[in-house]
N, C-alpha and C positions, 0 to 999 in steps of 0.2 A: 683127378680132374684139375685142380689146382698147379702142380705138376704140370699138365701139359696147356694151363694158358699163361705160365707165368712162360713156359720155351716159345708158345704160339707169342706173346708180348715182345719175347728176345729176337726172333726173328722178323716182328714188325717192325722195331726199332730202330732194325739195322746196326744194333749192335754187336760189332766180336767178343768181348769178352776174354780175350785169349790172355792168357799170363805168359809172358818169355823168361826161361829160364837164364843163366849165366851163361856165356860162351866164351870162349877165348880164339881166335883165328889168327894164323899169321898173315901180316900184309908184303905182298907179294911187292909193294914196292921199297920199301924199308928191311923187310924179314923182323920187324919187331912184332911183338904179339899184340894184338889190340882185344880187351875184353869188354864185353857190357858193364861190368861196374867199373872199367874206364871214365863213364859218361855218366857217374853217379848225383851228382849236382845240376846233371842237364835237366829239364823239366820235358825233354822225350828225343829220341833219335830215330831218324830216316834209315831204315835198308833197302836198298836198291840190289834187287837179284839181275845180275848181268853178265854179262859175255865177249869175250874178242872176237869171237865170226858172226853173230847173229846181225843182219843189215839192219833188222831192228834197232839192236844197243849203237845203232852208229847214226839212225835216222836222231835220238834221243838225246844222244853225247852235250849238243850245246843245251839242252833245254837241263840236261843233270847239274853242267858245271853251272849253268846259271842259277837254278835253286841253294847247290852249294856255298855260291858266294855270295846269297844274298843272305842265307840262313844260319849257315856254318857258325858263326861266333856265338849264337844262342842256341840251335838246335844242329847237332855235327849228322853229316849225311857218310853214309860207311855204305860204299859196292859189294859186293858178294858174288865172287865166280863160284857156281858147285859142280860146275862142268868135268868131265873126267875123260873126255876128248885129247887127242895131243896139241888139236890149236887150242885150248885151254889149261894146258899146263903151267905150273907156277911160272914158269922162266918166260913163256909167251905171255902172262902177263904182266910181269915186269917191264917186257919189251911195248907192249899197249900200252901200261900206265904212262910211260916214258914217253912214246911217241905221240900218244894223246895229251899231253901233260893236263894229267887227273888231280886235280887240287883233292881228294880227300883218299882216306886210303881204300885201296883195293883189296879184300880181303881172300884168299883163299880156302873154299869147304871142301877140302876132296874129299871128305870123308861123308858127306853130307849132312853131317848131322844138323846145321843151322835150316839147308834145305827139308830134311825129315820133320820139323820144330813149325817152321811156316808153313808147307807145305805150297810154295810159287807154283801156280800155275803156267805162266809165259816167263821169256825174259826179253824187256827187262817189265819187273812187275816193282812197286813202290809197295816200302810197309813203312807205319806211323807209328810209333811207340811213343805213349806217354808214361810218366813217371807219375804213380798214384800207389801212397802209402809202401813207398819204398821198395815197386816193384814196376816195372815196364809191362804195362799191357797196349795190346795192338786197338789203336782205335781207326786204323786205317787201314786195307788195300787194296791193291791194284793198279789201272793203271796212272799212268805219270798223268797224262790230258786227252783230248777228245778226239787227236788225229795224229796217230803213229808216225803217218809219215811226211806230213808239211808243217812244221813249225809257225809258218807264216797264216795260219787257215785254224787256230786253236782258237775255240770260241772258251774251253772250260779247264782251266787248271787243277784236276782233283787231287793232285799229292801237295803242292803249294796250296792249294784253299784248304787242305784239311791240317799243314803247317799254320798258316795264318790264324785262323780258330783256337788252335790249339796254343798260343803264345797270346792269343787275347784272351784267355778262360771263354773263350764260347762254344757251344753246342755244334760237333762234326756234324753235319747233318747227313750227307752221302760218306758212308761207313767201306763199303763194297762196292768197286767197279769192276766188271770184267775185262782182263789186262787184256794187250793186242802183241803178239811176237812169235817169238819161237820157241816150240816146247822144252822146255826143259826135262835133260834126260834123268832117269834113278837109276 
């Protein structure tokens, strides 16, 4: 009984709990390897699971780069394609990060194992990792803000407000949003 109101308290909470393990992915716009303990001194990193064809990841693109340049020097935001499509192939997104020019890097999962780890619903869906006793747990995901696809019409920023919190040590308080896009294949 105890058992099941301490999982009934965890799901009140809205807390994930999730621990991410180590990953290493190549960035599709460099070909350098970028790993999680990369970012070992950050005190938490953004993934963004995204795409070169979904009209989603394109309605999102300025509201991404904008997070990333305002965040990036304290909290680094890393893309993630786990698409295995051929307009998702490494070389297409090289050619996207280029002609988008993507200020942070673009990671490649074709194997999907970072997708198998979160398990993204949509793309593009946001996760929020904080750095807590020397391990990245997710204390965010979902989606980016409250309207996919007008920029101009966002009343609520939940991957930036759950950033913002998280560099003032306060309380995430919306843990989970359900993302809006397109599904992501396995």
């Amino acid at each position: 009984m105890k058992n099941l109101m301490f999982v009934l308290v965890l799901i009140s909470t809205g807390s994930i709990a999730q621990t991410l393990q180590n990953f290493s992915l190549t960035n599709a716009v460099d070909g350098k390897d970028v790993s999680l303990e990369s970012y070992a001194s950050s005190p938490g990193v953004v993934i963004i699971f995204t795409s070169n064809s979904c009209p989603y990841d394109g309605y999102y693109l300025n509201r991404i780069k904008a997070l990333a340049n305002q965040y990036n020097s304290k909290i680094p935001v890393l893309l993630v394609n786990s698409g295995k499509e051929d307009t998702e192939s490494v070389d297409q997104m090289k050619n996207y990060a280029d002609q988008c020019k993507l200020p942070v890097p673009y990671l490649a999962d074709k194997d999907q194992k970072l997708l198998s780890s979160l398990n993204p619903r949509k793309s593009p869906e946001g996760f929020l990792l904080q750095k807590v006793d020397g391990q990245f747990k997710v204390v965010y995901r979902g989606a980016i803000d409250d309207n996919a696809q007008s920029e101009k019409e966002v009343k609520v920023s939940y991957l930036k407000d759950a950033v913002a919190k998280l560099l003032a040590g306060q309380k995430i308080d919306v843990a989970d949003v359900r993302p809006v896009g397109c599904t992501i294949r396995k």
